[in-house]
Steps between C-alpha positions, in 0.01 A plus 500: 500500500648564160465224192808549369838564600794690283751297383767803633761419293654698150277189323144543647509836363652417133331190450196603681377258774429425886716278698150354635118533405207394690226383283230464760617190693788415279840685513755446236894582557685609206784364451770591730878532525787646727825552516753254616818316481357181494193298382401442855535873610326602209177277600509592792472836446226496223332295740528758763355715210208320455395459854522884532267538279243232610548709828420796301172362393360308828659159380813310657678200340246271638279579267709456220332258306756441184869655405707491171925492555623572158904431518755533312765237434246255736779240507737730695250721678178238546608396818572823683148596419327272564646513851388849508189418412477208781563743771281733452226303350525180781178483655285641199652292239294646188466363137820579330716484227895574386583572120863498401537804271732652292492885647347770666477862483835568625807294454547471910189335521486146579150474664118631456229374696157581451183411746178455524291533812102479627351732787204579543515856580418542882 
């Protein structure tokens, strides 16, 4: 099983990072966007980002311990979300937090969510 997993995007190779590491029990998710017309949309796909490469590593969503949502214009886009986060994150409910913030990499982007999760390797 690998320990880390490309971020296979035009950034991962310019900036130089993994979407996901596994440091022995611990996996760390980078932070993650998508494409999207919406705040929501946008979520949801990172999200569906992120639990690709959990997959990738032996891990799932349940063991996500911790996530980050960094969004821009929170006021406007909060809500949206944070309902994307609900859904997929229901029954786990990990530690979290959301930061309004100014920008991201990209003018489109609204949302970036970043996770942490703990499995022991099997």
């Amino acid at each position: 099983m690998p320990d880390r997993v490309p971020a296979r995007n035009e950034w991962g190779e310019r900036m130089g990072y993994s979407r996901a590491v596994r440091a022995g029990n611990l996996i760390e998710v980078a932070g993650t966007t998508a494409p999207g017309d919406s705040a929501y949309e946008q979520a949801r796909a990172a999200l569906a980002t992120i639990t690709a490469a959990l997959n990738e590593l032996g891990a799932s969503i349940g063991d996500v311990v911790r996530t980050r949502m960094f969004v821009v214009n929170i006021e406007a886009n909060g809500e949206e979300v944070g309902r994307a986060h609900g859904e997929v994150f229901a029954d786990v409910k990990p530690a979290t937090a959301m930061y309004g913030v100014t920008g991201l990499l990209a003018p489109a982007m609204l949302v970036e969510i970043e996770a942490t999760a703990i499995q022991p390797r099997g």
